[in-house]
C-alpha positions in Angstrom: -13.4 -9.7 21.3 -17.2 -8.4 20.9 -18.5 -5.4 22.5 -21.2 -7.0 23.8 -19.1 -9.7 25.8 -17.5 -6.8 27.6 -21.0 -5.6 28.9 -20.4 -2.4 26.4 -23.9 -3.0 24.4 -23.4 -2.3 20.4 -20.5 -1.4 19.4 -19.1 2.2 17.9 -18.1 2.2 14.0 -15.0 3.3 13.7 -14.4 6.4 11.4 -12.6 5.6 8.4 -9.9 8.1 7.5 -10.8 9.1 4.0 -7.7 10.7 1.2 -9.1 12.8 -1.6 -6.4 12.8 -4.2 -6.2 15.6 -6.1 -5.8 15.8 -10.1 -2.7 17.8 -11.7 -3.8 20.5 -13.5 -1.7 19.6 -16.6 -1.5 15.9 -16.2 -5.2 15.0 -15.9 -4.8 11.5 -14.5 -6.7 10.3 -11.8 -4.8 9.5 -8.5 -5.6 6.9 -5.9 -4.2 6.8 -2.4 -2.3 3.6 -1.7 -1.2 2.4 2.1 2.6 2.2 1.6 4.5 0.1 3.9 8.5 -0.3 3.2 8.7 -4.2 3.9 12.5 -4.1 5.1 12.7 -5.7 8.5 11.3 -3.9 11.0 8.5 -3.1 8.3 7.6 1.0 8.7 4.3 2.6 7.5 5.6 5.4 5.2 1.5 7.0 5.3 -0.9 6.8 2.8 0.0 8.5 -0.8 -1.7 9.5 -3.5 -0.6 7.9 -6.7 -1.8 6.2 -10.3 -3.6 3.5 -10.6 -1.8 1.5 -12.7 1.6 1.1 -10.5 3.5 -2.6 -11.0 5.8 -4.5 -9.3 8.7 -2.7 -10.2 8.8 0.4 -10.9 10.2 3.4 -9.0 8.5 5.9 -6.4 9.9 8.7 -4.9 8.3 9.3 -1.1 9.5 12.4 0.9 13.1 12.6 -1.6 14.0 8.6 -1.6 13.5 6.5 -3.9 11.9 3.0 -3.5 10.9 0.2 -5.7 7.2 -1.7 -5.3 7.6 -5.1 -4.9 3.6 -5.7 -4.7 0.8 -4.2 -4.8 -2.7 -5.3 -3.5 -6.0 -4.6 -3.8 -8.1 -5.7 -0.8 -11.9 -6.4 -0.8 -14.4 -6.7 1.4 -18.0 -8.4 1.4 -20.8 -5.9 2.4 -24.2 -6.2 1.5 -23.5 -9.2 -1.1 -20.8 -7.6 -3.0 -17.0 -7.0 -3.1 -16.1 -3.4 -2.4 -12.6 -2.5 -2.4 -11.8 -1.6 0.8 -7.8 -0.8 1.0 -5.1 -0.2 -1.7 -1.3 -1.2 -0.6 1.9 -0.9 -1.9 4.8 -3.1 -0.5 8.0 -0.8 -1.2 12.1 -1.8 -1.5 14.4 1.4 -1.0 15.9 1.0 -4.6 19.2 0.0 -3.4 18.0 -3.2 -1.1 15.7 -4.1 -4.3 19.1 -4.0 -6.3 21.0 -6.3 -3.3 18.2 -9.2 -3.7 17.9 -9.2 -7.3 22.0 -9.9 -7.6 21.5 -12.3 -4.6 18.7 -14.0 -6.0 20.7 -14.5 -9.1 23.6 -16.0 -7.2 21.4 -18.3 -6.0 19.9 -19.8 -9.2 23.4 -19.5 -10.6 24.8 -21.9 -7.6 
């Protein structure tokens, strides 16, 4: 719904919530925040972390003392001005033992 359909005139940008990451002083990699959303239903917004930029499907992240496992991560992009500019960073996360669970029943699957 437009702004100006509700008789509001233009409509307000929004602020965008910016998260500076930080570099380690001994590990001098850069860190990117990632949106991470644990994807077990109901899906729950776990906040937005800072992490490296070359995550995979896979591997293991710890998040306030548990451990999950990404099962995807996306890079979103937006048009603006002619060209794509990422716009949001996501990580779809598995606690590690529900990413164990589907894997073996997944495999009893194919094996069937």
């Amino acid at each position: 719904m437009a702004c100006s359909s509700l008789g509001l005139g233009s409509c307000p940008k929004t602020p965008k919530i910016h998260v500076y990451c930080r570099k380690k002083e001994k590990n001098r990699e850069n860190f990117h925040p990632y949106k991470v959303i644990e994807i077990t239903p109901p899906p729950k917004h776990l906040g937005v972390r800072c992490f490296p930029p070359n995550l995979q499907c896979g591997e293991s992240v710890t998040i306030e003392g548990q451990a999950y496992t990404i099962s995807a991560v996306t890079h979103r992009y937006q048009l603006r001005k002619g060209k794509y500019e990422p716009s949001e960073k996501r990580l779809d996360v598995l606690s590690t033992g529900r990413y164990i669970l589907n894997l073996y029943l997944e495999n009893l699957l194919d094996q069937s």
